[in-house]
Wavefront OBJ file of the C-alpha trace (Angstrom):
o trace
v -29.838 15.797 40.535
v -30.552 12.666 38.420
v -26.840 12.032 36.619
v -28.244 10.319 33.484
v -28.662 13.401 30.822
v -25.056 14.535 31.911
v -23.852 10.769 31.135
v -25.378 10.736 27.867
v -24.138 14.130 26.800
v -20.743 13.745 27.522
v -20.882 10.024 25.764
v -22.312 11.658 22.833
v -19.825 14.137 22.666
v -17.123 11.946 22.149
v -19.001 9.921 19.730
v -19.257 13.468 17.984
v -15.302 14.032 18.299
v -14.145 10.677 17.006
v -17.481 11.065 14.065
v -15.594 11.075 10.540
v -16.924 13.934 7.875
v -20.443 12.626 6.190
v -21.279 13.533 2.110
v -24.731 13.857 1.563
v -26.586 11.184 0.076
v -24.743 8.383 2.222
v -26.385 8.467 5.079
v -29.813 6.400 6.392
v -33.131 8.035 8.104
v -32.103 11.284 6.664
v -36.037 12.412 7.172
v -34.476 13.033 10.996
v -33.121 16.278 9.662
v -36.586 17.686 8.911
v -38.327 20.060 10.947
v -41.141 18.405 12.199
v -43.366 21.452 13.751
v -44.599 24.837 12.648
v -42.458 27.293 14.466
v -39.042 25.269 13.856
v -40.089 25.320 10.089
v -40.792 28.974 10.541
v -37.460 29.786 12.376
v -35.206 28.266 9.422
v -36.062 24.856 9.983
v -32.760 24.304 12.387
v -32.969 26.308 16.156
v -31.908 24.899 19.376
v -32.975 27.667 21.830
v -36.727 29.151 20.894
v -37.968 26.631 23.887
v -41.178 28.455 25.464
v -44.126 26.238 25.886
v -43.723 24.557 22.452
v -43.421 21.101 23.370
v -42.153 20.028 19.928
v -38.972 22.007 20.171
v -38.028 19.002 22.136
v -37.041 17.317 19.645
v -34.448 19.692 18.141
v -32.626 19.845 21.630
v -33.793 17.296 24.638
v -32.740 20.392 26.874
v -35.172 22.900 25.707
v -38.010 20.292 28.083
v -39.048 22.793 30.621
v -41.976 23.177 33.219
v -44.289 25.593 30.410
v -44.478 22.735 28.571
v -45.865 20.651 31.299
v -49.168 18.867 29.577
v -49.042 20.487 26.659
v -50.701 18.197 23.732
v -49.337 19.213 19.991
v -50.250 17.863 16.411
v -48.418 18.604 13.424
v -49.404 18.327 9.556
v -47.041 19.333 6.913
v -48.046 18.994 2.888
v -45.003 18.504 1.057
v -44.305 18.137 -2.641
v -47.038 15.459 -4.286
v -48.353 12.963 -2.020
v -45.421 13.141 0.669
v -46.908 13.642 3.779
v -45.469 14.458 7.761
v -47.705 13.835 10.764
v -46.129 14.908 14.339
v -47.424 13.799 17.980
v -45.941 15.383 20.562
v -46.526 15.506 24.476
v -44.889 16.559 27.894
v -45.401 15.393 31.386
v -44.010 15.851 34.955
v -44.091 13.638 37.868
v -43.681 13.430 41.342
v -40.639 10.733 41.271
v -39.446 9.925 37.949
v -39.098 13.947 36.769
v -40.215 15.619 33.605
v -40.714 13.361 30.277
v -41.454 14.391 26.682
v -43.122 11.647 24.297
v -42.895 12.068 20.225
v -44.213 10.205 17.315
v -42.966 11.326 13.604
v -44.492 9.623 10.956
v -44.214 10.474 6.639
v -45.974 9.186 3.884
v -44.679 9.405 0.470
v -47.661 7.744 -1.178
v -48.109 5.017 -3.440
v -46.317 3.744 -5.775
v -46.608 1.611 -9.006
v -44.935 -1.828 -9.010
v -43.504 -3.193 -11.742
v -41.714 -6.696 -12.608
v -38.661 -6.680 -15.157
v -40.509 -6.377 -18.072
v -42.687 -3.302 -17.025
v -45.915 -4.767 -16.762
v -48.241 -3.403 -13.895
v -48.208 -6.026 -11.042
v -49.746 -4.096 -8.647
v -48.783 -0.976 -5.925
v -46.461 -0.305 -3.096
v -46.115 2.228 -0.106
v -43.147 3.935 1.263
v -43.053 5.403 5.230
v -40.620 7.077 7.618
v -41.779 6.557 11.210
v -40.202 7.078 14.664
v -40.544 7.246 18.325
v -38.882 8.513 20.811
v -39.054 9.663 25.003
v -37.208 12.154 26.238
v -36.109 13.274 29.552
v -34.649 16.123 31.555
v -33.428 17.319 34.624
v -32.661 21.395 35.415
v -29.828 22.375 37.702
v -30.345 26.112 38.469
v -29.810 27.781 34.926
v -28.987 24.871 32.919
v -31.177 22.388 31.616
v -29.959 18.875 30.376
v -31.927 16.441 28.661
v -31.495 13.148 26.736
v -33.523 11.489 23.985
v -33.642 7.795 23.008
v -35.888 7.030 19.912
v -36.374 4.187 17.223
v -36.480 5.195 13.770
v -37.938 2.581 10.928
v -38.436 3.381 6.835
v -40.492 0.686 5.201
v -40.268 0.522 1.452
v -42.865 -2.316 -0.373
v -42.676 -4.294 3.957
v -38.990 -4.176 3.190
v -37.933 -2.001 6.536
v -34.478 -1.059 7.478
v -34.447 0.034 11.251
v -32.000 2.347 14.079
v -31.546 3.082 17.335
v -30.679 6.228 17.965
v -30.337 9.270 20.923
v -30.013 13.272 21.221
v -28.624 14.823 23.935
v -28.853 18.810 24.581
v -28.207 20.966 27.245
v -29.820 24.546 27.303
v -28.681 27.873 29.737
v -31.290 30.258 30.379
v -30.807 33.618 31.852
v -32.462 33.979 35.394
v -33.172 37.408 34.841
v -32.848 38.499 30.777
v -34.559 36.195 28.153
v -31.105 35.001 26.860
v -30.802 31.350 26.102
v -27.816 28.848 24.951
v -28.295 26.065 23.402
v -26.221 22.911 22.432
v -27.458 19.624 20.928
v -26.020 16.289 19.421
v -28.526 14.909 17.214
v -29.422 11.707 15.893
v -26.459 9.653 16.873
v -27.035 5.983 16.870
v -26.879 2.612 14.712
v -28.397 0.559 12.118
v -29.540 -2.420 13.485
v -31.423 -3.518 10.540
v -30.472 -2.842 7.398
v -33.190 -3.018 4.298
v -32.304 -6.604 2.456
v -29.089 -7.218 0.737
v -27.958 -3.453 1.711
v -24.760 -2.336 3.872
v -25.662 -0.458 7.327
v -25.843 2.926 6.805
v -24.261 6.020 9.154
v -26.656 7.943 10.808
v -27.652 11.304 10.090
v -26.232 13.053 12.960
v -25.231 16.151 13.648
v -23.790 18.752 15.968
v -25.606 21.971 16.949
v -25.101 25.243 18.740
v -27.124 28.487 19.097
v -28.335 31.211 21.284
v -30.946 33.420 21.071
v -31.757 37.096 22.882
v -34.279 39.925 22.987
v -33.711 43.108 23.692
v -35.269 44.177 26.732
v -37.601 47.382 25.158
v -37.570 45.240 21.755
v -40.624 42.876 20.160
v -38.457 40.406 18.698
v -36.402 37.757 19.590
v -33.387 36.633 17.097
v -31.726 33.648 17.141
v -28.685 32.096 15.326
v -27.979 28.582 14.775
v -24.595 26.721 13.728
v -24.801 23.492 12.960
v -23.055 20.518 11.172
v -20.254 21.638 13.433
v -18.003 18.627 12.714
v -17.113 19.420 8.858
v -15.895 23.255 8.295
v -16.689 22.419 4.592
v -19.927 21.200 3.438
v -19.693 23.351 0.088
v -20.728 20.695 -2.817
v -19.896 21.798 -6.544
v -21.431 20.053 -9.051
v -18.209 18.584 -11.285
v -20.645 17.897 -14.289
v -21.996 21.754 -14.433
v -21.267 24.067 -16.654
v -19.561 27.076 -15.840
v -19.385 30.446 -17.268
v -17.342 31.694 -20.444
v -14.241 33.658 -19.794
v -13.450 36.821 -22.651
v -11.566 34.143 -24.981
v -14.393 31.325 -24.523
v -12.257 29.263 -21.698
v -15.053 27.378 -19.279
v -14.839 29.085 -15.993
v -15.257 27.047 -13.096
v -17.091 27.619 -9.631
v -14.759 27.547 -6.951
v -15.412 27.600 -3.537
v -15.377 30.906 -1.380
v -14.538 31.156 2.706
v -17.328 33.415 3.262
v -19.557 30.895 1.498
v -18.407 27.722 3.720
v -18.951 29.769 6.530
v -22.555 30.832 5.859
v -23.814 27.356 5.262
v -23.210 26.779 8.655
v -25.578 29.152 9.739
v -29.422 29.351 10.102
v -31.562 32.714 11.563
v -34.343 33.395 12.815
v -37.167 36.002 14.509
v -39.888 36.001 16.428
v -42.148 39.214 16.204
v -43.588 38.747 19.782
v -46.677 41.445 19.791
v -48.219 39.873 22.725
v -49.091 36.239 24.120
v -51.643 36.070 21.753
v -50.373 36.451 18.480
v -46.593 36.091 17.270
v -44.789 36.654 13.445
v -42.069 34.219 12.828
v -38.983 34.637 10.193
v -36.519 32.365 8.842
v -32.871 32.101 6.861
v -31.236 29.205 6.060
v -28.776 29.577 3.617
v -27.351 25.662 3.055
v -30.863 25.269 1.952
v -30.633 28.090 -0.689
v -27.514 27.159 -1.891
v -28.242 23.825 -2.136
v -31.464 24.073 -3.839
v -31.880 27.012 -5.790
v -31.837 26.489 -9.358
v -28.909 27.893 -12.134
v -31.664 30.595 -12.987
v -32.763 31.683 -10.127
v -33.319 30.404 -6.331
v -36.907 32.426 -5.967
v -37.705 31.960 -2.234
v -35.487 29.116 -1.029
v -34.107 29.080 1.961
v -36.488 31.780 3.879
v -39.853 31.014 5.791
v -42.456 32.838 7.391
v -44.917 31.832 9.958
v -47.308 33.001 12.497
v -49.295 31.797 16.159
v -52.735 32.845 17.436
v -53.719 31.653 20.473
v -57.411 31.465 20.973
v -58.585 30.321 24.451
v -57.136 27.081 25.197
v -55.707 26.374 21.600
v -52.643 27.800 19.765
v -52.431 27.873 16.513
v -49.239 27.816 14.517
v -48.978 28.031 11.262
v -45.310 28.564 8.571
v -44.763 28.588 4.769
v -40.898 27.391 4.264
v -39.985 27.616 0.583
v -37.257 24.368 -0.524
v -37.809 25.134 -4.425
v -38.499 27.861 -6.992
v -41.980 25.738 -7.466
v -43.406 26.864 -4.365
v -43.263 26.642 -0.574
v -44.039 23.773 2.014
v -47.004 23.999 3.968
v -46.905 23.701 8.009
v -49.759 23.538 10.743
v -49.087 23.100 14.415
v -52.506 22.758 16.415
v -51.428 22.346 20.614
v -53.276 22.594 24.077
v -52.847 22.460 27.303
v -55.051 19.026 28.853
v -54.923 20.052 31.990
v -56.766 23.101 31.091
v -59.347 21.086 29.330
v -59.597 18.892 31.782
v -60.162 20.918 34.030
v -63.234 23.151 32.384
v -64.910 19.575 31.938
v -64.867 18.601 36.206
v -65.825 22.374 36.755
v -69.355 21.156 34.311
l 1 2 3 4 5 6 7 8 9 10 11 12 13 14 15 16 17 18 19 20 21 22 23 24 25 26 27 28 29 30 31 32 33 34 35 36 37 38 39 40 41 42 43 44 45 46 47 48 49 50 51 52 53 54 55 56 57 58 59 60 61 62 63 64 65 66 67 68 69 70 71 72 73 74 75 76 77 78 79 80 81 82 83 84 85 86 87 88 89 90 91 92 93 94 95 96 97 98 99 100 101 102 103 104 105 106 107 108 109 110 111 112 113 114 115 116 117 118 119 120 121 122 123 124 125 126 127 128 129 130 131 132 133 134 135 136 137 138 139 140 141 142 143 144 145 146 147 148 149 150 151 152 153 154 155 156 157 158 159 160 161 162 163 164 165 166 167 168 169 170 171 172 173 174 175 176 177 178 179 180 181 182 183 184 185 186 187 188 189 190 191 192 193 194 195 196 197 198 199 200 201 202 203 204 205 206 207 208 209 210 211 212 213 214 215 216 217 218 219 220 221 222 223 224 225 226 227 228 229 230 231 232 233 234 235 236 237 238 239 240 241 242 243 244 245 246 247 248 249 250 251 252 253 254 255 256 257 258 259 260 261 262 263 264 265 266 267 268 269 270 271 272 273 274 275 276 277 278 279 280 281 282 283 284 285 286 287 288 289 290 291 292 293 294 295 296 297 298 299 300 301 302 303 304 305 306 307 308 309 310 311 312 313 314 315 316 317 318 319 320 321 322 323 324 325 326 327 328 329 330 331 332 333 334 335 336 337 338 339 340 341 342 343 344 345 346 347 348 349
């Protein structure tokens, strides 16, 4: 068995046990974290063992790259809020000699922008854009599956770009005889090599991830649960400027920080409503995301998601809602085939 995925996993895993605690907001390339296909969106936006044929769930953990996803073209759209928009190319192959390989292009648009000089007159516009690739590859050893992924991320802001090199690493255990799967992934470690101008290298957004996922054998649904950021037990952030609640004699009442809370935050689930190889329901939980962006009055849908697939001939169709805000919910569409099967309707012509 080809060594190289087991190098890079352990090497990453002592990156991740020497990493120091990240705040949000410091980090670089922090579009990374974003689910970048339907069905991840769906599942809570954060799942490391809901392989299947998906090719895109590659790129939460390299070691999800099995033989189902052999050939298997995907394209992903998602609408965000205003003009920000996420495009997703993803694509498996296998050969002969060199194994299996996965191939992914990420790109986001965030529209354009007005430029200004000093004294606020209009000198013209500007664009902003997130864009990385990366190649992934993977080995299996009997019920475990390790794969590594080595990408280049650049954001470009007015042809100022700041660019990293970074890798995941994953390795995924799959029952041979009950659908039961493991999953472990280190994501997005790597390194600044270019800065924007006159700015300090930035940390990379990684992260450490861990999850398993099991259905019942007489059951239509699959659950799945998720822990990640699994090198900071507390990732609770109080705002120290808000205003807390009045006490009986008028005394300001602080928020303070509860166990079961930092616990939660750690955790994302998700099911999948499998009805038959045609047609699947999809459901989501993440509740850093509610937490963190729910508003004083209310937090309306954040945090959940919904989404569905329908497969029709040679195309499957995927499609999830995840709600960030009280304002509404974030579009997804995942539209993927199988070329070999198209190729091969074409030579039978």
């Amino acid at each position: 068995m080809n060594r190289t995925p087991a190098l890079i996993l352990c090497i990453l895993l002592g990156f991740a046990l020497k990493a120091q605690a990240q705040v949000g907001g410091q980090r670089g390339f922090t579009f990374l974290e974003l689910p970048s296909s339907a069905k991840q969106a769906a599942l809570g936006g954060i799942n490391v063992t809901a392989g299947g044929h998906d090719v895109n769930m590659v790129s939460a953990n390299p070691g999800l790259l099995n033989p189902e996803m052999d050939n298997q073209l995907s394209l992903s759209y998602v609408g965000y809020l205003a003009d920000i928009r996420q495009s997703n190319l993803a694509y498996a192959f296998n050969t002969t000699k060199y194994g299996r390989w996965a191939l992914n292009l990420n790109y986001l648009n965030y529209g354009d922008f007005v430029q200004r000089d000093a004294a606020g007159a209009v000198e013209g516009t500007f664009n902003v854009n997130d864009y990385t690739l990366g190649i992934t590859h993977a080995r299996q050893a009997e019920a475990f599956t390790m794969g590594a992924t080595a990408k280049v991320a650049v954001s470009s802001m007015a042809g100022n770009k700041a660019v990293g090199i970074l890798a995941d690493a994953g390795v995924a255990f799959k029952h041979p005889e009950k659908d039961f799967t493991v999953g472990l992934a280190f994501k997005n470690v790597g390194y600044q090599v270019k800065p924007f101008d006159d700015g300090e290298r930035q940390p990379m957004p990684w992260d450490a991830q861990l999850g398993v996922s099991y259905k019942p054998e007489h059951m239509p649904v699959r659950l799945s649960v998720t822990a990640h950021r699994l090198y900071q037990f507390d990732i609770v952030y109080l705002d120290p400027n808000a205003t807390g609640q009045l006490d009986e004699n008028g005394n300001e009442v602080k928020e303070e920080k509860q166990l079961g809370d930092k616990i939660a935050r750690h955790f994302v689930a998700g099911a999948e409503f499998v009805f038959s190889k045609n047609f699947n329901l999809r459901a989501g939980y993440n509740h850093l995301r509610r937490k963190e962006l729910r508003l004083d009055n209310g937090g309306g849908g954040a945090g959940f998601s919904l989404g569905a697939m329908l497969r029709v001939r040679s195309f499957e169709l995927n499609y999830s809602s995840a709600f960030f805000h009280l304002s509404g919910a974030t579009h997804y569409v995942t539209v993927s085939t199988n070329t070999s099967t198209i190729l091969k309707k074409k030579s039978s012509l």
